[in-house]
N, CA, C and O atoms as a GROMACS GRO file, in nm:
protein
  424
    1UNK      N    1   2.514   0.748  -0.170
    1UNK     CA    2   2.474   0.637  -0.086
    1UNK      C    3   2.453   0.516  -0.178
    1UNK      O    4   2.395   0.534  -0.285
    2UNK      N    5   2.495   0.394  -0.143
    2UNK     CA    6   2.496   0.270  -0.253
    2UNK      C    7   2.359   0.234  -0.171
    2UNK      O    8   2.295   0.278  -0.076
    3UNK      N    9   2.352   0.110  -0.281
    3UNK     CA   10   2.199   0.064  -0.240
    3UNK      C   11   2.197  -0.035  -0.146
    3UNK      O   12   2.104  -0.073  -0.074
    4UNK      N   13   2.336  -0.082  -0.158
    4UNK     CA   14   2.320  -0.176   0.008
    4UNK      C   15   2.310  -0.106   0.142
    4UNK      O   16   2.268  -0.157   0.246
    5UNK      N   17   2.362   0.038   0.125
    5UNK     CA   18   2.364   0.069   0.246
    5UNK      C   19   2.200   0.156   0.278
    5UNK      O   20   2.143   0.161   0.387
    6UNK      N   21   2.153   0.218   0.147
    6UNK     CA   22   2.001   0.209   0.141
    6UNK      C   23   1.930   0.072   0.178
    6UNK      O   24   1.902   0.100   0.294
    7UNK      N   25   1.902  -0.001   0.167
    7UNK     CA   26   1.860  -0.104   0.211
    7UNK      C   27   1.923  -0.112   0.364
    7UNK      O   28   1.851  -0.062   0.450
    8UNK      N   29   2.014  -0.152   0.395
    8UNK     CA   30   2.047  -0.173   0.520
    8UNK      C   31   1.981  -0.018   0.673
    8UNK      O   32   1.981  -0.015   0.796
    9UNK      N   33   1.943   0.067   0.575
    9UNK     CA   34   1.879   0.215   0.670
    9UNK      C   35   1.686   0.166   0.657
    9UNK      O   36   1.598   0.205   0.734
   10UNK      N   37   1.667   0.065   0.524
   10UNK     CA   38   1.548  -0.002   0.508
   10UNK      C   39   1.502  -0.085   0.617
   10UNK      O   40   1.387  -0.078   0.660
   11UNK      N   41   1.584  -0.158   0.660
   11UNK     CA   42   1.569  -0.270   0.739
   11UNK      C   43   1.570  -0.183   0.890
   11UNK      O   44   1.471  -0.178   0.963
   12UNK      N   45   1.679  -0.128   0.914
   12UNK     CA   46   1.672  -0.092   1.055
   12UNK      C   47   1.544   0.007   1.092
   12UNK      O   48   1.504   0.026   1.207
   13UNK      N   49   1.492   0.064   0.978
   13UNK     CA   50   1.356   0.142   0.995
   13UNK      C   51   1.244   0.077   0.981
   13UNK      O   52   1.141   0.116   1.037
   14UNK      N   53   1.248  -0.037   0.901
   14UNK     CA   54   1.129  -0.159   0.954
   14UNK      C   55   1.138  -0.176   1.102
   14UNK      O   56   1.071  -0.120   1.188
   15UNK      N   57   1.234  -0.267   1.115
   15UNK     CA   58   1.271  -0.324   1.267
   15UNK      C   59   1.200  -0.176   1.372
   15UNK      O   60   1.098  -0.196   1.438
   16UNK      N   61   1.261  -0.055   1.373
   16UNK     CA   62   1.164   0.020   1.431
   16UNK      C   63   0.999   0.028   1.436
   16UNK      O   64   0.907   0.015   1.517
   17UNK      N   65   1.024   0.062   1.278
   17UNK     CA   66   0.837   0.065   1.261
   17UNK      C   67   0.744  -0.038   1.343
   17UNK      O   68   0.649  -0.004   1.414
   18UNK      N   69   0.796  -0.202   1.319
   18UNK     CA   70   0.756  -0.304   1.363
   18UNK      C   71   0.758  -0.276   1.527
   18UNK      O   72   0.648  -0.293   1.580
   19UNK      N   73   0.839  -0.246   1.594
   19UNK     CA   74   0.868  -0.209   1.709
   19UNK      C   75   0.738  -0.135   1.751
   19UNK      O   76   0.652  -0.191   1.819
   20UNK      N   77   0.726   0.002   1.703
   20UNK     CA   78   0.627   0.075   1.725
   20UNK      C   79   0.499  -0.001   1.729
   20UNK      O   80   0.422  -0.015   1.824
   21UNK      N   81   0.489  -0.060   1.573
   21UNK     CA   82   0.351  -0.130   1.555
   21UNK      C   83   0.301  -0.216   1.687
   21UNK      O   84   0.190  -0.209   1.739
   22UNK      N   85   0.418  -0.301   1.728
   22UNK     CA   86   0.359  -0.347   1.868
   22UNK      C   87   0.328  -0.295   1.999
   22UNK      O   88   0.258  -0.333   2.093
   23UNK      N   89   0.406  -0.193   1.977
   23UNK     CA   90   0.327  -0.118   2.123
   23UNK      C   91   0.226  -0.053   2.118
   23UNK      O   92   0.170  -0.010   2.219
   24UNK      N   93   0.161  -0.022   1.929
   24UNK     CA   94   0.037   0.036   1.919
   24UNK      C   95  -0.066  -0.077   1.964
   24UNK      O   96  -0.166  -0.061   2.034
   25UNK      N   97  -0.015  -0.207   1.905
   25UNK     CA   98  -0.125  -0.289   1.915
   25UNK      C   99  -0.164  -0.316   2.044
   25UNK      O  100  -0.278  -0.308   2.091
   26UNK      N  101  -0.001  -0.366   2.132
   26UNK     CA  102  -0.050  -0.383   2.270
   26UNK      C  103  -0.142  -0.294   2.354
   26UNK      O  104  -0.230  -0.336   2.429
   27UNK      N  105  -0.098  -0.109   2.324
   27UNK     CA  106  -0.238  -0.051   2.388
   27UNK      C  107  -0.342  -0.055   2.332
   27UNK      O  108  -0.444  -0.035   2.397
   28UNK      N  109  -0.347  -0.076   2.222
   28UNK     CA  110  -0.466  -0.114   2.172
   28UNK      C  111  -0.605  -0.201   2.259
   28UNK      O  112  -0.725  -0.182   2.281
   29UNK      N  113  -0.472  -0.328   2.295
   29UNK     CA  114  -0.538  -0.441   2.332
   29UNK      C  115  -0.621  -0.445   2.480
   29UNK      O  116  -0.727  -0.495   2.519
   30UNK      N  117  -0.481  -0.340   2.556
   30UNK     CA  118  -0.535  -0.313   2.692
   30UNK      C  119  -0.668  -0.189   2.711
   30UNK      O  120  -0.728  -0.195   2.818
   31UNK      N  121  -0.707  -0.090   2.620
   31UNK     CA  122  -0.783   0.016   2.602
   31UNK      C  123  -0.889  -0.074   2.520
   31UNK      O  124  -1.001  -0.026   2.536
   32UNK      N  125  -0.891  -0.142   2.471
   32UNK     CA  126  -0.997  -0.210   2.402
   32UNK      C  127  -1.083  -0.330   2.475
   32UNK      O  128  -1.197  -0.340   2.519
   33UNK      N  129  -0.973  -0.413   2.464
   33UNK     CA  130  -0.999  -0.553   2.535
   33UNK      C  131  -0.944  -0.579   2.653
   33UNK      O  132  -0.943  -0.698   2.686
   34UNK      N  133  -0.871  -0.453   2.772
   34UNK     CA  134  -0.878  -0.532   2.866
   34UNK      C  135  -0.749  -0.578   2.963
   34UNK      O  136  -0.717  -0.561   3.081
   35UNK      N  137  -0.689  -0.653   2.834
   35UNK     CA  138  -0.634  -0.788   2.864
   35UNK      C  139  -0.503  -0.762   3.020
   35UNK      O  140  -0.429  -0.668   3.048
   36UNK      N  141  -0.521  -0.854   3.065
   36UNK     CA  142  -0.434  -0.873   3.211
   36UNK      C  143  -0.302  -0.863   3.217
   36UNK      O  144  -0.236  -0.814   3.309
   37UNK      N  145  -0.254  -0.924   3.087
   37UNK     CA  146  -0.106  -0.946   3.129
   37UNK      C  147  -0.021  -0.864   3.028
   37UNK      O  148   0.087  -0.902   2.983
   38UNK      N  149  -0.082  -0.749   2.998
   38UNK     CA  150  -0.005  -0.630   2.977
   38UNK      C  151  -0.016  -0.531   3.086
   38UNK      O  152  -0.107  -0.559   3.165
   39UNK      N  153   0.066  -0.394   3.119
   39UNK     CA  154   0.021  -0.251   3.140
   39UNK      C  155  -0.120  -0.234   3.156
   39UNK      O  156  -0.208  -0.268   3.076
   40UNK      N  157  -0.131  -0.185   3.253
   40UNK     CA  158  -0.213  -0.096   3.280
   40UNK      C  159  -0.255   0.010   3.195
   40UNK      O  160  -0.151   0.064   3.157
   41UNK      N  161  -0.357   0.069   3.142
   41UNK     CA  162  -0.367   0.164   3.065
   41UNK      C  163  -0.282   0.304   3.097
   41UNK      O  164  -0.230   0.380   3.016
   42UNK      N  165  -0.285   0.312   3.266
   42UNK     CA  166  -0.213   0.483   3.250
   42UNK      C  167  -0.040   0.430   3.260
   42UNK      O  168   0.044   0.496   3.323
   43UNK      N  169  -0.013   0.328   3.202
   43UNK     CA  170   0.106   0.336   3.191
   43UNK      C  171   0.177   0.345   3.094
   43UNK      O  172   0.297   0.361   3.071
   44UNK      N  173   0.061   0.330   3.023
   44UNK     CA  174   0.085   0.322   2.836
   44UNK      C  175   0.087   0.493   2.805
   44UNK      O  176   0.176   0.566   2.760
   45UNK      N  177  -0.057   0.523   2.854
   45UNK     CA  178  -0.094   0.675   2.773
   45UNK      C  179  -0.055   0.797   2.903
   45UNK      O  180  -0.076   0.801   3.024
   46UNK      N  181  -0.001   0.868   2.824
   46UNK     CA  182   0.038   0.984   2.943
   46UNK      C  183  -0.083   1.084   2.921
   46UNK      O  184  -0.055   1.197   2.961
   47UNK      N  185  -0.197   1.073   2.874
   47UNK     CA  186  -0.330   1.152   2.878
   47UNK      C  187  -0.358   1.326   2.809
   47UNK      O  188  -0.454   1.402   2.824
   48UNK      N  189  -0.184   1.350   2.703
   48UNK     CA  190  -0.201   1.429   2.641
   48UNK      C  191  -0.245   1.457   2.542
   48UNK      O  192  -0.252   1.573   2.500
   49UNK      N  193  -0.296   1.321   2.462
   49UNK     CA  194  -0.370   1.343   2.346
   49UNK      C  195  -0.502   1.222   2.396
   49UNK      O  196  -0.469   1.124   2.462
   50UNK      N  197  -0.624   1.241   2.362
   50UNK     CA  198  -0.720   1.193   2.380
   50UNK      C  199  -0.693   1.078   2.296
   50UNK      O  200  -0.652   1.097   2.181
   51UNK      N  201  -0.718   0.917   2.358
   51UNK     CA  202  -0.655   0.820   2.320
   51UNK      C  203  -0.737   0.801   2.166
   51UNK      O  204  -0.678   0.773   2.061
   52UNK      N  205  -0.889   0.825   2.180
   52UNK     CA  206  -0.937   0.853   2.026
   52UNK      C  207  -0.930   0.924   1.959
   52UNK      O  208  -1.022   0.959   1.885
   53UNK      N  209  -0.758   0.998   1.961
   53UNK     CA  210  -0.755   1.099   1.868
   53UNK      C  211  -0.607   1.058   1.852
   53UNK      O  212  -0.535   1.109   1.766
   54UNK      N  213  -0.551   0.935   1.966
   54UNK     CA  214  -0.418   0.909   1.993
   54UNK      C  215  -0.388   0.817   1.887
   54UNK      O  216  -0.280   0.820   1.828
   55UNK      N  217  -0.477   0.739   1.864
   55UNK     CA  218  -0.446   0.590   1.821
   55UNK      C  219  -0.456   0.615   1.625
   55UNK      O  220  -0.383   0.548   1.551
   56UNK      N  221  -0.556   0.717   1.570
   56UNK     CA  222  -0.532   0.716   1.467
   56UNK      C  223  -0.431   0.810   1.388
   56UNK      O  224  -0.391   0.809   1.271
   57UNK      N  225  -0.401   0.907   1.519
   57UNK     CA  226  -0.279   0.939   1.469
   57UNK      C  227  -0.142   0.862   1.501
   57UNK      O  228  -0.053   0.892   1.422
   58UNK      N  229  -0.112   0.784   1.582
   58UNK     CA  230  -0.039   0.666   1.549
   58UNK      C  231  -0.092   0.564   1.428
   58UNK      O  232   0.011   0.542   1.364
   59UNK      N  233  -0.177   0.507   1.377
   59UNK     CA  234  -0.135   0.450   1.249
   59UNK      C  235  -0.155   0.525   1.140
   59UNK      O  236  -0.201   0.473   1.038
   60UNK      N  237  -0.124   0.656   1.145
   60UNK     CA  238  -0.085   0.762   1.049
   60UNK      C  239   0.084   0.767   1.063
   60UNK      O  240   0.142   0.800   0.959
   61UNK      N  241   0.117   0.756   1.107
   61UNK     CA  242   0.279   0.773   1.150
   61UNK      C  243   0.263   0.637   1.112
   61UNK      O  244   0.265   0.655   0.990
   62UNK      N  245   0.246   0.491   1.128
   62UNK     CA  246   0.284   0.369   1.106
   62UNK      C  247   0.249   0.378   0.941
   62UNK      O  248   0.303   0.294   0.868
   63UNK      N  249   0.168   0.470   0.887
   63UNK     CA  250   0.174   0.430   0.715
   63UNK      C  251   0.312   0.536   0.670
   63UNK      O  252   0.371   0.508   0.565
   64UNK      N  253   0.351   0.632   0.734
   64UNK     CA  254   0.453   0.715   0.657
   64UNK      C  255   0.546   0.654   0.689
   64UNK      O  256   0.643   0.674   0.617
   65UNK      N  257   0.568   0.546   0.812
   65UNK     CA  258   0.705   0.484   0.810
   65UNK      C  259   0.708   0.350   0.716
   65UNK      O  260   0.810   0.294   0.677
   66UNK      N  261   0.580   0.314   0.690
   66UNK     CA  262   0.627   0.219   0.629
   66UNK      C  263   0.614   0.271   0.490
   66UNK      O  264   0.696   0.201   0.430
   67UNK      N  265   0.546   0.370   0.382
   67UNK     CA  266   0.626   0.441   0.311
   67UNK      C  267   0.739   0.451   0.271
   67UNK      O  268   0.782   0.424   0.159
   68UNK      N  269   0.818   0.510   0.403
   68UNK     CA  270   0.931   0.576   0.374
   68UNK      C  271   1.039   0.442   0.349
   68UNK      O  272   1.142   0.438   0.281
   69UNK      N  273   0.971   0.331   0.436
   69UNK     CA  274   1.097   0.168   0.431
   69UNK      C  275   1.095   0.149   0.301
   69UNK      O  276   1.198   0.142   0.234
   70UNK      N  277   0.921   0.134   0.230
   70UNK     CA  278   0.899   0.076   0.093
   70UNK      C  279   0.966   0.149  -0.010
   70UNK      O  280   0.973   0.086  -0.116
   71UNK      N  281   1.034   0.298  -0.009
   71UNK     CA  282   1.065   0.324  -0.091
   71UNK      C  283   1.259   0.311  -0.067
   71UNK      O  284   1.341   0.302  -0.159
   72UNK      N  285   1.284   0.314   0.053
   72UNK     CA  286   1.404   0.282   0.089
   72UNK      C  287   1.448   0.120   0.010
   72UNK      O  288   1.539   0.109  -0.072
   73UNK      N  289   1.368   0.018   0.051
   73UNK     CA  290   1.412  -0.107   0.009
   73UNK      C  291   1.395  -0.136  -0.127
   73UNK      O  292   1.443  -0.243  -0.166
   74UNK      N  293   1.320  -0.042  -0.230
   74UNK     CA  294   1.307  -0.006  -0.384
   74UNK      C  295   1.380   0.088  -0.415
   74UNK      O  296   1.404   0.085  -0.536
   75UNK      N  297   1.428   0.169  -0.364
   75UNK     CA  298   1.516   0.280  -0.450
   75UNK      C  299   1.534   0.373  -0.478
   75UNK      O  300   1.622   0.457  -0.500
   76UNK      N  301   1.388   0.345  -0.473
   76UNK     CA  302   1.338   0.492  -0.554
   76UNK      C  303   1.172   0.520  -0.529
   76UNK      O  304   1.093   0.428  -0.546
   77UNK      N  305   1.122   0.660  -0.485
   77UNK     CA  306   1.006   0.690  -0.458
   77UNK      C  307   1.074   0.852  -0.386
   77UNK      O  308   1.188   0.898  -0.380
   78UNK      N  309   0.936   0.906  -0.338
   78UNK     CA  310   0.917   1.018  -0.318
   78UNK      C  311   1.027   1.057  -0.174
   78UNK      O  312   1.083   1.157  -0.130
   79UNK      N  313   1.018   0.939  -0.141
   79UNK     CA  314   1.076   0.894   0.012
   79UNK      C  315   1.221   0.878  -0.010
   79UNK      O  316   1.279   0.850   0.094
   80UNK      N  317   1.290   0.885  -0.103
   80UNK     CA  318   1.450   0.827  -0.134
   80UNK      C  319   1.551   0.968  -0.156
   80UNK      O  320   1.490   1.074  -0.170
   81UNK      N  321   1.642   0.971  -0.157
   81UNK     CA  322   1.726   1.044  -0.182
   81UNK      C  323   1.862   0.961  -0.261
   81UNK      O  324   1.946   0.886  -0.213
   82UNK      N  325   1.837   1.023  -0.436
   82UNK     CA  326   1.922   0.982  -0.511
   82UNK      C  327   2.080   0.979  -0.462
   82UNK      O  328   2.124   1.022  -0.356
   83UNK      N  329   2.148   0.920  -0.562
   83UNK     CA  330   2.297   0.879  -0.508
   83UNK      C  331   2.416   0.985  -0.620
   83UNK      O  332   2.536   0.988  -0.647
   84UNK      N  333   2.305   1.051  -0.653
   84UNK     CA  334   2.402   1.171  -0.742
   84UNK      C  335   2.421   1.275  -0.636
   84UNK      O  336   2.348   1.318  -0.547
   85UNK      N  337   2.572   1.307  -0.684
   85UNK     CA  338   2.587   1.410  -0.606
   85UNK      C  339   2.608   1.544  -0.724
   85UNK      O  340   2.639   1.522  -0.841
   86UNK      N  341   2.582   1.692  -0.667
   86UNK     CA  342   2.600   1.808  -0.706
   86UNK      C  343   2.609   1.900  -0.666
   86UNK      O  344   2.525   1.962  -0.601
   87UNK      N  345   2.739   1.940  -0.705
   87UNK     CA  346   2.824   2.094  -0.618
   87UNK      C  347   2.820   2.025  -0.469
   87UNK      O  348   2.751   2.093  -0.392
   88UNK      N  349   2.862   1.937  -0.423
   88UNK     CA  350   2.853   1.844  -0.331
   88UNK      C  351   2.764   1.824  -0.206
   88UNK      O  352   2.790   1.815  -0.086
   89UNK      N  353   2.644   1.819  -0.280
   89UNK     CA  354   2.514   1.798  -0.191
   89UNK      C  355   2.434   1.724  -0.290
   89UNK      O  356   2.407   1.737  -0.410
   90UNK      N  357   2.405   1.636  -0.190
   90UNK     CA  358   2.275   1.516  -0.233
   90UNK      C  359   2.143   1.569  -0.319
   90UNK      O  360   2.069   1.655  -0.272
   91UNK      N  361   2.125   1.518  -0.430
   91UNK     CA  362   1.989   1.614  -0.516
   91UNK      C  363   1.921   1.498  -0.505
   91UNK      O  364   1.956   1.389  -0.552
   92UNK      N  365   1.818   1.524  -0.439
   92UNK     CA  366   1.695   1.381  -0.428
   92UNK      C  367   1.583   1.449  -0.431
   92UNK      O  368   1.577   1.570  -0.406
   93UNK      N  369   1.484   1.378  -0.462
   93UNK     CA  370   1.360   1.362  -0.414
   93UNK      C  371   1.291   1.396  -0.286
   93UNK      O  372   1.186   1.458  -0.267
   94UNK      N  373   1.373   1.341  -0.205
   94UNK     CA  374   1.364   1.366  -0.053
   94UNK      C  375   1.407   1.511   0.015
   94UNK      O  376   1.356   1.538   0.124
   95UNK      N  377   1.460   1.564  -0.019
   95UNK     CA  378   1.510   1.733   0.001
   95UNK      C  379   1.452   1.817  -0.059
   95UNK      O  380   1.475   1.934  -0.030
   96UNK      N  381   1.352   1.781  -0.170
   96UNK     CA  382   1.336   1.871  -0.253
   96UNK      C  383   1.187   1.874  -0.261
   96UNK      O  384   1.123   1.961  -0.320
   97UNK      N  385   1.141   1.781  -0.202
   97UNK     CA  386   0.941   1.785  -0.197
   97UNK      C  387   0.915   1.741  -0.085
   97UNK      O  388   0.798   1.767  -0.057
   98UNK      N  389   0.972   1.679   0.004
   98UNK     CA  390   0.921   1.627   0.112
   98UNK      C  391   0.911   1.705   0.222
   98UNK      O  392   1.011   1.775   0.237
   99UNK      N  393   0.817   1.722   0.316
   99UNK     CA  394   0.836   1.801   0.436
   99UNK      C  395   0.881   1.720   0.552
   99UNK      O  396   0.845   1.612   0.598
  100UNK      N  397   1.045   1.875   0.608
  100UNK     CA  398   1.112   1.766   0.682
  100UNK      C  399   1.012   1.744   0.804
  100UNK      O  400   1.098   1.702   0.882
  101UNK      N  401   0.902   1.741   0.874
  101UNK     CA  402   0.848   1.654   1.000
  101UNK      C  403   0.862   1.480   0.909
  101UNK      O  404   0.874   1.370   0.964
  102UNK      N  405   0.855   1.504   0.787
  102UNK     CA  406   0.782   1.312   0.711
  102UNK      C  407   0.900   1.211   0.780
  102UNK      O  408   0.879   1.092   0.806
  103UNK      N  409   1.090   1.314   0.816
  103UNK     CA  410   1.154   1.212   0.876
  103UNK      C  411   1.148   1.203   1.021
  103UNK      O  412   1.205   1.114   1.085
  104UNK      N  413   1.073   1.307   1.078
  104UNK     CA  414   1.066   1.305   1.206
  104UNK      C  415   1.028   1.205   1.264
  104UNK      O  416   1.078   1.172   1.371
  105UNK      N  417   0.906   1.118   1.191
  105UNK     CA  418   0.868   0.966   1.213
  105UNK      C  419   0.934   0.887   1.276
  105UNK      O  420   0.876   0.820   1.361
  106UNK      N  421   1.044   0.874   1.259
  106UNK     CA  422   1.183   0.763   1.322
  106UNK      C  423   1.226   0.830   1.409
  106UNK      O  424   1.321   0.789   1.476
   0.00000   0.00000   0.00000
C-alpha cells in the first residue's frame, strides 16, 4: 500500500469519525440540554444500552478511531500495516498485535 493511498483511507476515516462525533454530540445535546430542534431522544437511542453507559462507550470508540486515522495519516504506529510484502501477505503491525474488533470501529 503507498502512502498516498494510506492517507487517502486516513481521510475517509476521519470524515467518518467526524460524522460519528456529531451525532454523539447532537444526542448528547438533546439527553442533556434538551434542545428543540433536534430528535427527540427515543429517536436517537434504541434503549439497549443504558445511555450512561452509552455515551462513554461511544467516546471510547471516537478515541480508537481517531487513533487508528493518526496513525494512518503518519505511517506508522500500532494502527498501520507496513507496505512490505512476505510470501505474499502484508507483515504489519496491524495483523500482528492488534485485536481484530480495534477495526470493527469503522
Amino acid at each position: 500500500m503507498t502512502r498516498a493511498e494510506t492517507r487517502r483511507y486516513a481521510l475517509v476515516l476521519s470524515v467518518l469519525a467526524f460524522l460519528f462525533l456529531v451525532r454523539v454530540l447532537g444526542q448528547a445535546l438533546v439527553a442533556f440540554f434538551g434542545v428543540r430542534w433536534l430528535p427527540a431522544m427515543p429517536e436517537w437511542y434504541s434503549g439497549l444500552l443504558p445511555y450512561r453507559l452509552l455515551l462513554p462507550t461511544q467516546l471510547a470508540i471516537l478515541l480508537i478511531q481517531a487513533k487508528v486515522s493518526t496513525d494512518l495519516f503518519r505511517g506508522h504506529g500500532p494502527m498501520t500495516v507496513s507496505a512490505h510484502v512476505s510470501d505474499g501477505l502484508y507483515a504489519g503491525s496491524a495483523s500482528s498485535i492488534s485485536p481484530p474488533w480495534c477495526f470493527a470501529t469503522y
